[in-house]
N, C-alpha and C positions, 0 to 999 in steps of 0.2 A: 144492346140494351137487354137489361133482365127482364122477360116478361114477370116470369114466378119462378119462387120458388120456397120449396116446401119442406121440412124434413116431416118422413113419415114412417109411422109404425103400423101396418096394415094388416089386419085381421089373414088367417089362413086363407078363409074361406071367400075373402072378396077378392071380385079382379077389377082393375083400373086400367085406364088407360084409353084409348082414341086414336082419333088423328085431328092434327092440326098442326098450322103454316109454320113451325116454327123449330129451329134447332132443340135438341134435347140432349142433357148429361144425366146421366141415372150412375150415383155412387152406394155399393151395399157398405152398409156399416157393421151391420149382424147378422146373424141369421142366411137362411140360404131364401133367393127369387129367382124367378121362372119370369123369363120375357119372352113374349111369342110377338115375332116381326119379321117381316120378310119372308114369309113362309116357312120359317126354321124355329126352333124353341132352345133357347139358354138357358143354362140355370148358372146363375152366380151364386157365387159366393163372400164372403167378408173382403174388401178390398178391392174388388171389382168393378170398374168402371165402364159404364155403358153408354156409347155415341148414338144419337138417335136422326135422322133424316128426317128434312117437313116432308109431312105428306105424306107420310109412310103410318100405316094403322101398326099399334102395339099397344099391346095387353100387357101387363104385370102382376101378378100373383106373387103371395108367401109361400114357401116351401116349408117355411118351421116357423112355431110361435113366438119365437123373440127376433122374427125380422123385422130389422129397421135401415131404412134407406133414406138420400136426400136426392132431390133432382133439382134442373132448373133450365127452362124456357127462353131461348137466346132468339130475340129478333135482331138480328146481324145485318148491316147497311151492306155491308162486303161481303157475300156467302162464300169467296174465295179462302177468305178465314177458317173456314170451317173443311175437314177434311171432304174428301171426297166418299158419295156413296159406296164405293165400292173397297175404298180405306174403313169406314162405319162396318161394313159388312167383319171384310177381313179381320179388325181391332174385338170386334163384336166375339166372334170364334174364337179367338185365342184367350180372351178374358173367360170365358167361359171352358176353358179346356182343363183338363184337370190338372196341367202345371200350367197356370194362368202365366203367358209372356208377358214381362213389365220391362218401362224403360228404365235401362241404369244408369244414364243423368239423375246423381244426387238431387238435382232440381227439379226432379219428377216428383220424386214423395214429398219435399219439402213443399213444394206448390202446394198438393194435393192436402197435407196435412191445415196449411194456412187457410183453402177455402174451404175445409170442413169445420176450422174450427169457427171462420169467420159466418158461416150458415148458421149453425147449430146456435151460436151466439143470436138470434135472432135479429140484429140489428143491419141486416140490408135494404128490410122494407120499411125499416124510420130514419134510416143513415142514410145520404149521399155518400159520406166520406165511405163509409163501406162498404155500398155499393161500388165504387169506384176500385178499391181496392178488391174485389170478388171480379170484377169487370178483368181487370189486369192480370189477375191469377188465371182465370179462366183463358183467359187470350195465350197464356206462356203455357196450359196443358194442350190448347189444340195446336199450337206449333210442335209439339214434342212430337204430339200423336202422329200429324200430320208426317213429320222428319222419319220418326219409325216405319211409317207406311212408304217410303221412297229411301231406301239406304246405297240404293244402290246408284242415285244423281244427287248432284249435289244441292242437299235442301236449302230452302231459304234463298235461293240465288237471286229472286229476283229483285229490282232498286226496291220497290214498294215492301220487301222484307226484309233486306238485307238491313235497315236501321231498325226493325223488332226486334231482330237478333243480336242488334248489338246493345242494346239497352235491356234485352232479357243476360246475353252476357255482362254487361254494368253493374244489375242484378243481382245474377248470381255471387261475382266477386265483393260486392257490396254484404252481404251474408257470410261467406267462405273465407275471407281476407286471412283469414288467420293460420288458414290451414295452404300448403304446398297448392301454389297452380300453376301450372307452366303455360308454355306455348300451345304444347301438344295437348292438354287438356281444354285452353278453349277455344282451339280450332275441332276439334271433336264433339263438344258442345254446340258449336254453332254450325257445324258440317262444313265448316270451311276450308280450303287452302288457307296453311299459316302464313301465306305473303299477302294472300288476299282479303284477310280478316285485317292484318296490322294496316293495309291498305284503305279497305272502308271503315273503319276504329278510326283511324286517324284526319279521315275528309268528314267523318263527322262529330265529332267529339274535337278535333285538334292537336290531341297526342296519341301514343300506342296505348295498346291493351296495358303493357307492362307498366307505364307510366302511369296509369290511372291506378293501378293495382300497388302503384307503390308511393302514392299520392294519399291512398285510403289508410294503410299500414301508418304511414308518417302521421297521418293524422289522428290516428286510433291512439298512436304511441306517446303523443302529446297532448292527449286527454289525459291516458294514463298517469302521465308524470306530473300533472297537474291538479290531478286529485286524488290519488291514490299512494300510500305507501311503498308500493311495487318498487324493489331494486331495477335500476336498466336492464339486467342480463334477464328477469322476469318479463317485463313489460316487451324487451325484443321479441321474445320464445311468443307469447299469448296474443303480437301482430303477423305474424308469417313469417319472422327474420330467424334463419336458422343460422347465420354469425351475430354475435354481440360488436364484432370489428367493424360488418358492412352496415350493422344500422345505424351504429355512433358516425360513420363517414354520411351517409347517405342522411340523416338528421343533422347531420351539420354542413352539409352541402345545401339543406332546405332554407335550414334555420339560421344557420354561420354560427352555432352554437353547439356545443357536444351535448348531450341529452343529460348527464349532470350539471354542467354550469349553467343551462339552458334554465331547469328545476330550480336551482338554486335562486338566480337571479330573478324569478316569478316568484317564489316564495318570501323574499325581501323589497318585492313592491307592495305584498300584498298589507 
């Protein structure tokens, strides 16, 4: 649950900050901030993302007059959710290092972007519905973090994550459809064995990764031809299908229909 959350533009000269029981994410937008916690002091910069531990005291400060930052106060039923201290610690450092380590899952910044804009938008504190959606973003960057801080076992293994992972991979493909995604990419995403990813995909959902991913594309592509002018050899390219052969087979294997006659005969009902 969000206790709060605030975006802030904080004078030089004040410091903020405390302790209290509850998870913290501190994102800089501008400007450079100084966090003192843990007996160590970071300065971030634009971009930089800060995990915060309950219970632990930290101060914030401006380093420059056009810093602006957002945070937000997570009372979490599950603190297993949340990385561990000593992941906070570690993530903490390298955000703050002068080439800040980010994760290169595409679906880091894309997250990241979607709940700054959904803060900044103001409407988590009179939204449910945006709350919920800031709820679930939030949930898909502490699994990332949490995956960066453990590369070395396999994240997410366990039953109680192994179905986050696969609904943040749903996700992501639900976004992405358009662009190239193989095997190898979301078993890498998800830190999975690719037997064991089509494995739990499949006992939860009821098909494969690839199925679903080409469930979405079919379905994109018969929007497309349904309301758009788009030639087929257009509408394949702008769903993920890098043949025009395999989408007219594979749309007519859905539909029993090739993706012009298919067009055709909805255009003459309508």
């Amino acid at each position: 649950m969000i206790r709060t959350c605030r975006h802030v533009y904080p004078k030089s000269e004040k410091i903020m900050g405390g302790i209290h029981p509850y998870f913290e994410i501190l994102y800089v937008l501008s400007g450079e901030l100084c966090l003192q916690w843990m007996g160590e002091s970071y300065s971030f910069h634009p971009h930089s993302l800060a995990i915060i531990y309950p219970d632990t005291p930290h101060q914030v400060a401006a380093l420059s007059e056009n810093c602006s930052f957002w945070f937000i106060e997570l009372e979490m039923k599950d603190p297993g959710l949340f990385p561990s201290l000593d992941t906070c610690i570690t993530w903490n450092r390298q955000q703050a290092a002068a080439a800040p380590v980010t994760i290169e899952e595409p679906a880091y910044g894309v997250t990241l972007s979607l709940l700054t804009a959904t803060i900044l938008s103001g409407k988590i504190e009179t939204s449910d519905y945006y709350k919920v959606l800031a709820v679930l973003d939030i949930h898909k960057l502490l699994i990332m973090i949490k995956a960066a801080g453990n590369r070395e076992t396999p994240a997410l293994s366990e039953p109680s994550t192994a179905h986050e992972s696969v609904i943040f991979l749903m996700r992501y493909m639900e976004t992405e459809y358009a662009k190239p995604i193989s095997l190898k990419t979301m078993a890498e995403l998800t830190h999975f064995n690719p037997s064991y990813l089509i494995r739990i995909f499949k006992k939860i959902n009821g098909i494969t990764p690839a199925q679903y991913l080409q469930s979405l594309r079919l379905n994109a592509a018969a929007c497309y031809l349904s309301t758009t002018g788009l030639s087929v050899e257009e509408i394949a390219l702008c769903c993920g299908f890098q043949s025009i052969h395999y989408f007219s087979q594979s749309f007519k294997k859905k539909l029993g229909e090739s993706p012009s006659l298919w067009r055709k005969r909805l255009r003459r009902n309508v």
